[in-house]
C-alpha distance (Angstrom), angle and dihedral (degrees) to the residues before:
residue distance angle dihedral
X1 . . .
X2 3.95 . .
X3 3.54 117.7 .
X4 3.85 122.8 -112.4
X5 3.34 119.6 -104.1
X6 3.67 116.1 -108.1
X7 3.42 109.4 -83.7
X8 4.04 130.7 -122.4
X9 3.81 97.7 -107.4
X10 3.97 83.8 60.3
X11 3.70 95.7 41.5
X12 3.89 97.5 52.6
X13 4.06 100.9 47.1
X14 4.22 84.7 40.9
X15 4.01 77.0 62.4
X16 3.70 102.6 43.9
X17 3.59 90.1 48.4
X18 3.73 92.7 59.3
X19 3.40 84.3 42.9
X20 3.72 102.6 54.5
X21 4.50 82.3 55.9
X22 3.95 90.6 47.4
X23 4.26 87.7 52.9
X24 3.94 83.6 47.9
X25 3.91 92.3 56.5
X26 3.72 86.8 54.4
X27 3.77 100.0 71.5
X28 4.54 91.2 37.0
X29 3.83 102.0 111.3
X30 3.07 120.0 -117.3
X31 3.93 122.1 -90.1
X32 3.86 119.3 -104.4
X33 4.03 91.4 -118.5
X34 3.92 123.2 51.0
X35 3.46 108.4 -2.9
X36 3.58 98.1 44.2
X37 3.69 83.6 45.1
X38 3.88 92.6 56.2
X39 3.62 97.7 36.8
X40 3.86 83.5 66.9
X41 3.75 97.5 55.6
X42 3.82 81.3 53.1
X43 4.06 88.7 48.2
X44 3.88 92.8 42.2
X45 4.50 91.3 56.8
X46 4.04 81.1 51.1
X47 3.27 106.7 47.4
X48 3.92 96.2 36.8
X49 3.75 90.2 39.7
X50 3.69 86.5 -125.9
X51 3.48 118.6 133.4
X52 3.61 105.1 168.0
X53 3.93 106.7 49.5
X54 4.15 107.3 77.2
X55 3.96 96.4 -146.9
X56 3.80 119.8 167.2
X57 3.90 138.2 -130.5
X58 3.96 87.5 -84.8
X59 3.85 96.6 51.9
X60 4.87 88.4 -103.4
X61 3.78 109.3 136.5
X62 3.80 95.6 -111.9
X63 4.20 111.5 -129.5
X64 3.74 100.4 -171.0
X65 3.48 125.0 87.1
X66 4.17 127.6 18.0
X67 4.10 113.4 -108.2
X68 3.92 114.1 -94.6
X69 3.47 103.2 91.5
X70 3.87 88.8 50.7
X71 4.15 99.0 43.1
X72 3.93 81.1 44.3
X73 3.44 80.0 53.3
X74 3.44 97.0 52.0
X75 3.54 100.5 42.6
X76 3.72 86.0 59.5
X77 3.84 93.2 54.6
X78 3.44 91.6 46.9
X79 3.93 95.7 55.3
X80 3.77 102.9 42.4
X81 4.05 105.8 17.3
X82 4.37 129.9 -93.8
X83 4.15 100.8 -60.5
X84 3.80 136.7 113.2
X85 3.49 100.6 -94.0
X86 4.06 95.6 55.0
X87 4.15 87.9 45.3
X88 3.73 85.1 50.4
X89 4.03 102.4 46.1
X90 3.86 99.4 82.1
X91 3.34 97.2 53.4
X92 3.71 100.5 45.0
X93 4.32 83.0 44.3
X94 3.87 90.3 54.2
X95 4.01 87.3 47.2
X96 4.05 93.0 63.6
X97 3.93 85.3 46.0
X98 3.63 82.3 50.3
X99 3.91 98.8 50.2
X100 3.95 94.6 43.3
X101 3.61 87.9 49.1
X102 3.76 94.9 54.1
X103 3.71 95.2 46.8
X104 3.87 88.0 51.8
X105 3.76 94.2 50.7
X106 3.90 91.6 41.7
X107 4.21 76.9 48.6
X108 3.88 83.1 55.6
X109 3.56 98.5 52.4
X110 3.69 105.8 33.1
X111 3.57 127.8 -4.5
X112 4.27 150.4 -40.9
X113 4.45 86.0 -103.7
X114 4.33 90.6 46.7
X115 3.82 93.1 47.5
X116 3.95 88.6 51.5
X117 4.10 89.9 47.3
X118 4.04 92.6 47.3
X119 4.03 94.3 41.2
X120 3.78 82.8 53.9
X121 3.84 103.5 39.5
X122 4.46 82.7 45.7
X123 3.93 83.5 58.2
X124 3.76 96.3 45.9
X125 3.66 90.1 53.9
X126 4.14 105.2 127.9
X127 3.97 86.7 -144.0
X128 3.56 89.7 49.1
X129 3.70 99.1 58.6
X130 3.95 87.4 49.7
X131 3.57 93.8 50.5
X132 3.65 87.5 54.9
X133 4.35 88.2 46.2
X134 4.18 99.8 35.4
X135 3.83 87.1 38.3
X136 3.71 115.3 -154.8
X137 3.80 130.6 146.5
X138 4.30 90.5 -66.5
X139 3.13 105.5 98.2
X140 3.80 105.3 35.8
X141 4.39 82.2 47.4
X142 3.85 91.4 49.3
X143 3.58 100.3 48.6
X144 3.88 85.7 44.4
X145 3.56 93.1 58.2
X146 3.52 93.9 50.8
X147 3.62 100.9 47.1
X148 3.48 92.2 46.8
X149 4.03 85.0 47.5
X150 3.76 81.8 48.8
X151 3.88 100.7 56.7
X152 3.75 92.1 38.7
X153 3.60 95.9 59.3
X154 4.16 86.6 45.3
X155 3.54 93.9 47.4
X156 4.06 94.7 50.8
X157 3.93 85.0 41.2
X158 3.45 98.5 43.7
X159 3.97 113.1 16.4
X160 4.00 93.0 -137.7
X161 3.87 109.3 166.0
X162 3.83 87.0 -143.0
X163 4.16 95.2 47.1
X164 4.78 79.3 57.9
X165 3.86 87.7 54.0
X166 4.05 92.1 39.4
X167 3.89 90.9 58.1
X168 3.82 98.3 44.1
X169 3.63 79.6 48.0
X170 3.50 95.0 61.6
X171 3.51 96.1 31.5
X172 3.34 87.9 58.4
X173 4.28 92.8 45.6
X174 3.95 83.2 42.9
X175 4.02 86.3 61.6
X176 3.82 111.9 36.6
X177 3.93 79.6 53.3
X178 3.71 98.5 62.8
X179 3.94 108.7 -18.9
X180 3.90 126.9 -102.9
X181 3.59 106.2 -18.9
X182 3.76 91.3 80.5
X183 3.64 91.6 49.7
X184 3.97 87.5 48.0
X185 4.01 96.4 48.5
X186 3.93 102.9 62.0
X187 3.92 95.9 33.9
X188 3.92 79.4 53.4
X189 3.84 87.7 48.1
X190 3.67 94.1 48.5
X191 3.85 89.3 54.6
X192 3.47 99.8 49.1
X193 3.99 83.1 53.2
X194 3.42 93.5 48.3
X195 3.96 94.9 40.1
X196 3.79 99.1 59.3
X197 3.97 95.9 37.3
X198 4.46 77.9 56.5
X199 3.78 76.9 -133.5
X200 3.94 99.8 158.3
X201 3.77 97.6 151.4
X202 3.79 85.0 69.7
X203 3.07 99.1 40.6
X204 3.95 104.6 53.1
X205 4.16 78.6 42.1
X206 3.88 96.5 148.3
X207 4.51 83.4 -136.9
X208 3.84 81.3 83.2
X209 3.77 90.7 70.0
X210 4.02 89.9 54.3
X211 3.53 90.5 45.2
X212 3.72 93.9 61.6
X213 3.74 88.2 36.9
X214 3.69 92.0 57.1
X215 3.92 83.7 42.7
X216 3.46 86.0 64.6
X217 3.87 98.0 55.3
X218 3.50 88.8 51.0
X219 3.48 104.8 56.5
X220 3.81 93.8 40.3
X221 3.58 98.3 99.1
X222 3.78 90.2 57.3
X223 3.80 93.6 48.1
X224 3.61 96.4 44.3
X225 4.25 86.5 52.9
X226 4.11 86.4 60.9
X227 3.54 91.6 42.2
X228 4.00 83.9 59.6
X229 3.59 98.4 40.2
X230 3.50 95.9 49.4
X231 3.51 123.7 3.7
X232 3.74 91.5 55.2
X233 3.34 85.4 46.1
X234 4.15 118.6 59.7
X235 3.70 93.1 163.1
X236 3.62 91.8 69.2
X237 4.04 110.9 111.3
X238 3.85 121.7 -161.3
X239 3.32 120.1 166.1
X240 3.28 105.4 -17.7
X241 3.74 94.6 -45.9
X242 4.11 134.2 111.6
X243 3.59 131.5 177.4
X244 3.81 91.0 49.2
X245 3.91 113.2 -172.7
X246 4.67 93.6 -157.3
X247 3.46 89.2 -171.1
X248 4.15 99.6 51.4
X249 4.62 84.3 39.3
X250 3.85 82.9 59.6
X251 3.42 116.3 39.5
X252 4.54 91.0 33.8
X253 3.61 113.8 9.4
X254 3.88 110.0 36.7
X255 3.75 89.4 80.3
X256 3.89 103.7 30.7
X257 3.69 80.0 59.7
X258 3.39 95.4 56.9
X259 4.22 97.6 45.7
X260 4.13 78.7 50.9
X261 3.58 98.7 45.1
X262 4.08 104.0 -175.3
X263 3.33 79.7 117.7
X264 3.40 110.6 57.7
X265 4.14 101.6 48.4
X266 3.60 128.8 -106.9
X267 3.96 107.3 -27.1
X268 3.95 129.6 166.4
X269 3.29 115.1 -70.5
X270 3.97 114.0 -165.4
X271 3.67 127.1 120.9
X272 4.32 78.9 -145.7
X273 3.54 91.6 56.1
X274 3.49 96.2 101.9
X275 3.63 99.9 42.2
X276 3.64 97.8 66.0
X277 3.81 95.4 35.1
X278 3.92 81.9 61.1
X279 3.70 81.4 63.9
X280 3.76 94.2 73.6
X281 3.85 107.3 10.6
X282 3.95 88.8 68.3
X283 3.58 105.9 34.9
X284 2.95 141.8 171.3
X285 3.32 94.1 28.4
X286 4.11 91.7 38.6
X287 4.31 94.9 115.3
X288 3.43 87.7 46.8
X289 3.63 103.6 58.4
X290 4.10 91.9 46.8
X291 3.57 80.5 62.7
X292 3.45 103.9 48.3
X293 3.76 90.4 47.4
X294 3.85 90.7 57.6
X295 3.39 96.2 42.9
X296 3.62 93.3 51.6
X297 3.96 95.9 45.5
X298 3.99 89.9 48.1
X299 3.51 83.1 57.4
X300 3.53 97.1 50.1
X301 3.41 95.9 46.5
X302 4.14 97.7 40.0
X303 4.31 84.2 54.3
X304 3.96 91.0 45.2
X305 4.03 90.3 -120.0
X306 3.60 84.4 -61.7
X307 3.43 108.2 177.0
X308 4.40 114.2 -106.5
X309 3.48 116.7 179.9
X310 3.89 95.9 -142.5
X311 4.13 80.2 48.8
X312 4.07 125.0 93.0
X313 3.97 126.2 -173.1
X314 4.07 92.1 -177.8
X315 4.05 83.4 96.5
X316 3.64 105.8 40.3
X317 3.83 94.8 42.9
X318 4.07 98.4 42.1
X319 4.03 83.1 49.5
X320 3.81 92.3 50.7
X321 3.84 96.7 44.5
X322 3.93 99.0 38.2
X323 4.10 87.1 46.1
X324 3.97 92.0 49.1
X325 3.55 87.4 49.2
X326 3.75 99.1 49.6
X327 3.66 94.6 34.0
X328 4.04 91.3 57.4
X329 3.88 96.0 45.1
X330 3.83 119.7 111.2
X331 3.62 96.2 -130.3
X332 3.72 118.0 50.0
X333 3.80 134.6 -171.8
X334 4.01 132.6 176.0
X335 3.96 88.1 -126.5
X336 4.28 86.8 61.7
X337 3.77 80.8 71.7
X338 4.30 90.1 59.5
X339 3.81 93.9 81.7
X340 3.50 90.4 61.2
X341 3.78 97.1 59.6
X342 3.40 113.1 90.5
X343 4.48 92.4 48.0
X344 4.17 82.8 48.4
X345 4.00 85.9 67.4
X346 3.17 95.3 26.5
X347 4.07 89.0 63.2
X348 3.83 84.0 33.3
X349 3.75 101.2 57.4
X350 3.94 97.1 35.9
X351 4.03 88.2 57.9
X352 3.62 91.3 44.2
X353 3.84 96.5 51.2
X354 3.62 85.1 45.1
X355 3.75 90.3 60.5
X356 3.66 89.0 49.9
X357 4.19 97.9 53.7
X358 3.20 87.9 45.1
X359 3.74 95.7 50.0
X360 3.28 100.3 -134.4
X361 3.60 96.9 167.9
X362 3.78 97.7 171.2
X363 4.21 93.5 57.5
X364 3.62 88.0 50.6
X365 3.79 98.3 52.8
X366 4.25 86.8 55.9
X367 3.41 93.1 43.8
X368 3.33 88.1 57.3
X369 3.36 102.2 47.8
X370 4.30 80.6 51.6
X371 3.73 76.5 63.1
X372 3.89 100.9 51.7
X373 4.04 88.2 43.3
X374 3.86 86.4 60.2
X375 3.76 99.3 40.1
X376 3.67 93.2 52.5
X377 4.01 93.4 51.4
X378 4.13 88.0 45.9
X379 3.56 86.9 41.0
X380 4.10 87.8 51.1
X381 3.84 96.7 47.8
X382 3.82 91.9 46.3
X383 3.76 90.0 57.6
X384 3.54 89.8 45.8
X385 4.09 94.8 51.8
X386 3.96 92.1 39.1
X387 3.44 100.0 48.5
X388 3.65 120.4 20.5
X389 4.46 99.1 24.7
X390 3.99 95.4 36.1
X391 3.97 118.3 -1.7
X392 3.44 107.5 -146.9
X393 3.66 114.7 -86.2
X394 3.94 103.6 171.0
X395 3.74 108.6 84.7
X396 4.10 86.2 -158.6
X397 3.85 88.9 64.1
X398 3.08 97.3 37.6
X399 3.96 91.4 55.4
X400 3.41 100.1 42.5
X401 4.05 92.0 48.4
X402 3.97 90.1 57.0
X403 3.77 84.1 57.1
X404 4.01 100.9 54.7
X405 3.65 80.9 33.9
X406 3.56 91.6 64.3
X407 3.88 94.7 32.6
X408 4.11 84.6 57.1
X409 3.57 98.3 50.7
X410 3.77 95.1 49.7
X411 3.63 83.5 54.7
X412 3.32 107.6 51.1
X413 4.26 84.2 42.5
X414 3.78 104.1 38.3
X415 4.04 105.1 20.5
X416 4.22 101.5 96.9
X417 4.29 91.9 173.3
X418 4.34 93.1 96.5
X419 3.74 80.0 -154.0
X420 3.45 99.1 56.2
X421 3.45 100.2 38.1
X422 3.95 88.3 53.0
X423 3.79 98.0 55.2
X424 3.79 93.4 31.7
X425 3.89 95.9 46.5
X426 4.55 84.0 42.5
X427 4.00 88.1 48.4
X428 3.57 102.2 42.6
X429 4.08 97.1 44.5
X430 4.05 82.4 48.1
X431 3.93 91.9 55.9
X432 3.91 90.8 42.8
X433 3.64 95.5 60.2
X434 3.46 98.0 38.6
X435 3.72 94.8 53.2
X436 3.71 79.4 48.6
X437 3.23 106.2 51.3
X438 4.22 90.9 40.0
X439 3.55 92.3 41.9
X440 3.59 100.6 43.7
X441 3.40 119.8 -2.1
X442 4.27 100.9 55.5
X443 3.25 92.5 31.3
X444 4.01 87.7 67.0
X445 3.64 94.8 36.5
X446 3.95 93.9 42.0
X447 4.22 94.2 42.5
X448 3.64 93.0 38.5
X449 3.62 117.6 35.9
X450 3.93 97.8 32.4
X451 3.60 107.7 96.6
X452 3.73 94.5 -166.3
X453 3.70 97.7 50.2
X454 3.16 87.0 52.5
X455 3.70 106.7 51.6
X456 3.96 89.2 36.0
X457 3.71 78.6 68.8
X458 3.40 95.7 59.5
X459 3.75 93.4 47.9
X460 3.72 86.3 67.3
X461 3.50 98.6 39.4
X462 3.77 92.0 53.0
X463 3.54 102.5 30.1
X464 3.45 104.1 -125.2
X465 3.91 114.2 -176.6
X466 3.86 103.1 -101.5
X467 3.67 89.6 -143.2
X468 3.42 88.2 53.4
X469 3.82 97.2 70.0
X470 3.56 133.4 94.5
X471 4.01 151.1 -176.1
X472 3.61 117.0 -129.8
X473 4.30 105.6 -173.7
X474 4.10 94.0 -47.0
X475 3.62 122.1 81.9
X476 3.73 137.7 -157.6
X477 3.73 123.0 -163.9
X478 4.51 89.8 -178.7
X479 4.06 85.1 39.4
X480 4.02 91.6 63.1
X481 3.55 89.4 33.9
X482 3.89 99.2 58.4
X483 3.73 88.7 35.2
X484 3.63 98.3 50.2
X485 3.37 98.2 -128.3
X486 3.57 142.5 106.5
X487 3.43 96.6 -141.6
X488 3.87 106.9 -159.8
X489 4.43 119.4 -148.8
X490 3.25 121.2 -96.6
X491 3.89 135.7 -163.3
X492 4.02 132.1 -147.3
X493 3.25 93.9 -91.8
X494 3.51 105.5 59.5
X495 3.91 93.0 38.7
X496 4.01 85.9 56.6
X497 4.07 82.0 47.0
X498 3.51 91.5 52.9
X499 3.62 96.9 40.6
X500 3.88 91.6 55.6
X501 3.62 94.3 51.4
X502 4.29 88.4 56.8
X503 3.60 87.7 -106.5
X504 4.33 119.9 153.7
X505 3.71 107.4 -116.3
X506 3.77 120.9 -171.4
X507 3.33 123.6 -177.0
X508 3.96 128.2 -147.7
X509 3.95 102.7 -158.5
X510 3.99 143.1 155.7
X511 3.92 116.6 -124.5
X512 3.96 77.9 -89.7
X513 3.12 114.1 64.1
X514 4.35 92.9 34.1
X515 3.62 83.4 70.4
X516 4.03 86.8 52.4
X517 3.43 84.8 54.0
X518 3.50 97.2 51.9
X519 3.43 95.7 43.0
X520 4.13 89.8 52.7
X521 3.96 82.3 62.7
X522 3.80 97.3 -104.2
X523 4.02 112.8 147.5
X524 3.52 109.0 -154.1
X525 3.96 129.7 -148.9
X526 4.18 124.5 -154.3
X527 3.93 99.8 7.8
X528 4.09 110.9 -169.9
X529 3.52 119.2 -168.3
X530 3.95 140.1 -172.5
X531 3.70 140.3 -169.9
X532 4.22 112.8 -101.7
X533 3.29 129.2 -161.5
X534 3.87 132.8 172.1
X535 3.49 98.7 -121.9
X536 3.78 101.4 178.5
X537 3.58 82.4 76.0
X538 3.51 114.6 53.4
X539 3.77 117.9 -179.0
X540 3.94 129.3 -175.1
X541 3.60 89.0 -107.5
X542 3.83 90.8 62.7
X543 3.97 93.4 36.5
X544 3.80 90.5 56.2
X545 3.96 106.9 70.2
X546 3.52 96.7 -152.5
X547 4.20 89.9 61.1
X548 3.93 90.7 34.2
X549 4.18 99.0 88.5
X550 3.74 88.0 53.5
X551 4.14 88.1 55.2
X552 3.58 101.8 54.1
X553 3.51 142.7 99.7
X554 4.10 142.2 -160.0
X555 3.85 130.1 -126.9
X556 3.90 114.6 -169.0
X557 3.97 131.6 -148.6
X558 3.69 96.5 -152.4
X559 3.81 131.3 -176.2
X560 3.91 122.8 -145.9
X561 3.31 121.2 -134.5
């Protein structure tokens, strides 16, 4: 006898509970590195009332990524005030437009119960919740993709005018987030689709054409902003580079420089990288999706990519393409794997509903016990981090952890559905360690081992003049952040300047350059310090508190006399 589908009940407090994490991310600082770092370009349009020009915490034109994260950004700040939480909002908006998307395309493909599953295994994503804590462009570019995938696939199934102006919508979001790749991925979706269904009518449909027109339209306004920066304005240097055409860097280059990479520094470099990274970036339901994937391409290649109705290759062929890409490009990061997401549980889900109409019992029981393997490593490493590396300190956390705690082990004990206790048991260990590691874990590494967080806080406590403050060789992305301003370098000779004309100087420096300071002859006044750490890269040696002291650094807020 087939199982029954999980029921609402189930469905609706697996959500909360991932929701409950999510609304922890929101009030995580924000790391020293990237999203500090973009959360400035965001602060620099509002503050300069300049919405067009993407300029960076140290006054460079920034030639990276296209502008709606940052006037998303700024939008935010400018309806509920400079702070975490409004930085954060977008992002964790675009992620439920994400998740709904995904369980409508998984809807598409398979079924009402294997949209549910993927929608939830998309949110339980380990990378996901990061992207929505160290906010970048991720999460904004992966729900993009999807919805855009989304309305694609309804428009060629359905032939709604509004589905055409959806996807050149989200084409169009999926591009001025982080350039052509996310118009590339769902039009490559939408082939693969239409490819293995040997659906040609549809897709030689002469709609496409207005759907890239209307594409065009859309993304106009950021185009025309890099044809101001830049191709207005030749004397512009970045990187090494004059002459700069914005317009041709975002719609050609941006991405070929990326699959080069001699631009970009020294990145990974390992056609593997990507496999393992997959390990972590999509737990807990990581083991399972390598098997899906193999299942599904066995049966692809046992049939002959004979076409099945109840079949789809959109999945299988976007993952092979996007990860061939990625994997061959000469700069690699673990957030290149993001995009990917929502077609990993999509792929996931269908061939684990597929087990469950078909009632095969025995599959079910192993993946399961896939599921119990990866729950007791998780499980492992959380007691580890909580306990030993940073004992909880946050009584919220720490309450609302017993709780799932308690709701997990009376699943795994009591639950007798194998399908329920699989994605309950997966669901509920991925909201206990990420309410965990936002409630407890970065909130100690973020509050205590960023410098600039730190001493921003003091700015406000004490408050110091903004325009007061300066850089002297050490920068900090979270430090201008938190203090609201973009404080700009500056050298002896213009503190000595300043300091002759009466002016306040304050000094952000490392332990470095305050001796240069001193040894320059400058006597200083109130100095604050705090302990800094570069917490992107965690090491044992940090992890293990009894090797941590030796690993740390200090920053200094120091006033000139």
């Amino acid at each position: 006898m087939t199982q029954n589908p999980i029921n609402t009940q189930t469905w609706f407090w697996l959500f909360f509970s991932l929701l409950v994490a999510y609304v922890f991310g929101l009030f995580v600082p924000l790391m020293n590195e990237d999203a500090s770092h973009h959360a400035n370009l965001a602060l620099h349009m509002v503050q300069n009332h300049d919405y067009v020009s993407l300029v960076d915490d140290r006054g460079k034109n920034y030639l990276d990524k296209p502008h709606l994260h940052f006037w998303l950004s700024a939008l935010s700040f400018n309806i509920f005030g400079i702070n975490t939480i409004a930085y954060k909002i977008p992002s964790f908006l675009l992620t439920i437009l994400g998740l709904f998307s995904t369980y409508r395309l998984a809807k598409l493909l398979y079924n009402h119960n294997a949209g549910l599953l993927a929608a939830l295994m998309y949110a339980c994503a380990q990378a996901q919740f990061l992207a929505n804590n160290d906010v970048r462009m991720d999460a904004i570019l992966t729900a993009s993709i999807v919805f855009a995938t989304w309305q694609l696939v309804e428009a060629a199934t359905c032939s709604r005018w509004y589905n055409y102006v959806l996807a050149a919508l989200g084409l169009a979001m999926a591009f001025t987030t982080k350039g052509m790749i996310g118009f590339v991925m769902p039009c490559v979706a939408l082939f693969f689709l239409l490819l293995y269904q040997r659906n040609w009518k549809t897709m030689f449909n002469w709609r496409w054409i207005l759907v890239v027109l209307m594409w065009a339209v859309f993304i106009s306004p950021c185009v025309y902003a890099y044809y101001l920066q830049y191709d207005l304005h030749p004397e512009i240097e970045v990187r090494g580079m004059r002459n700069i055409s914005g317009v041709k860097f975002i719609l050609w280059s941006q991405n070929f420089e990326r699959l080069d990479g001699s631009k970009w520094g020294k990145g990974h470099k390992d056609i593997f990288f990507f496999f393992h990274t997959l390990l972590w970036a999509f737990l807990p339901f990581c083991l399972l999706t390598y098997i899906a994937f193999f299942d599904r391409m066995t049966f692809f290649i046992k049939n002959r990519f004979q076409y099945f109705k109840k079949a789809e290759f959109l999945t299988t062929g976007t993952i092979i393409i996007i990860f061939a890409i990625i994997s061959s490009s000469g700069y690699q990061l673990p957030h290149y794997l993001n995009i990917l997401f929502p077609f990993f549980a999509i792929i996931t889900a269908g061939q684990v509903m597929l087990k469950v109409e078909t009632n095969r019992q025995k599959t079910l029981n192993q993946y399961l016990w896939v599921q119990y393997f990866v729950i007791a490593v998780v499980v492992f490493l959380l007691i580890l981090l909580n306990f030993w590396c940073f004992p909880v300190e946050y009584w919220a956390a720490g309450a609302v952890a017993v709780v799932m705690t308690a709701a997990l082990a009376y699943v795994l004990i009591a639950e007798k559905n194998t399908l329920t206790k699989l994605v309950a048991a997966s669901a509920l260990t991925a909201a206990l360690t990420n309410v965990l590691l936002n409630g407890n874990v970065y909130q100690q590494l973020l509050n205590k081992y960023q410098a600039g967080i730190g001493l921003a806080r003091v700015v406000n406590q004490e408050h110091i003049p903004a325009q007061s403050i300066f850089k002297y060789q050490h920068h900090s992305s979270g430090f201008d952040f938190y203090a609201q301003r973009l404080a700009p370098d500056i050298s002896v000779e213009e503190i000595k300047a300043r300091r002759a004309k009466g002016e306040p100087v304050w000094i952000y420096a490392s332990t470095e350059s305050k001796q240069s300071l001193a040894q320059s002859g400058f006597q200083f006044g109130t100095v604050y310090q705090h302990t800094d750490y570069g917490i992107t890269r965690l090491t044992k040696d940090f992890l293990n508190p009894n090797t941590r002291p030796q690993k740390l650094t200090t920053d200094y807020l120091i006033q000139i006399k």
